[in-house]
N, C-alpha and C positions, 0 to 999 in steps of 0.2 A: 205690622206685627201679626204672628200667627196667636189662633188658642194656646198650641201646644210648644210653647218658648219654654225651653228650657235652660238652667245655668247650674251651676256645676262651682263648687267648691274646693280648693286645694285641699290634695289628699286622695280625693274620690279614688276611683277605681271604674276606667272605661273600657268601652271596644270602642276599637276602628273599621268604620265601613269600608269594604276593598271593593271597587269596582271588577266588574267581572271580565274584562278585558287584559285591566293590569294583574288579576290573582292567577290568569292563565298564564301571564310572559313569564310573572314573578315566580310560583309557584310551581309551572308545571303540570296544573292538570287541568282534566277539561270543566265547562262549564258546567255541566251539572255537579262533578263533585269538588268544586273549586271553594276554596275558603268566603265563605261572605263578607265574617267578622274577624281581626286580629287581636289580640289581647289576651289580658289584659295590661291598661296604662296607667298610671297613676297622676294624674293631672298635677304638674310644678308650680304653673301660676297663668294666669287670666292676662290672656297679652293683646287682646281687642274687642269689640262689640259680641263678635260671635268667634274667638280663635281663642282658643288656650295651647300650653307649653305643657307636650308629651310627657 
């Protein structure tokens, strides 16, 4: 386990980290100005140790 574990409640309100790879294919622009973060999500419910449902 790390210090900084964190978990997340249904309802919350998150981003999503986009790899800077896929936000160039996905999105179209280049890496400097390419999205980081998408969101926000609202987390449905808790579906493994570390995986929640968008």
């Amino acid at each position: 386990m790390y210090d900084n574990d964190l978990t997340y409640t249904e309802g919350t309100f998150v981003y999503l980290k986009v790899s800077l790879l896929k936000s160039i294919y996905i999105f179209g622009l280049k890496c400097k100005l390419a999205l980081r973060f998408i969101g926000p999500f609202k987390i449905r419910r808790w579906v493994g140790k570390v995986s929640y449902e968008l």
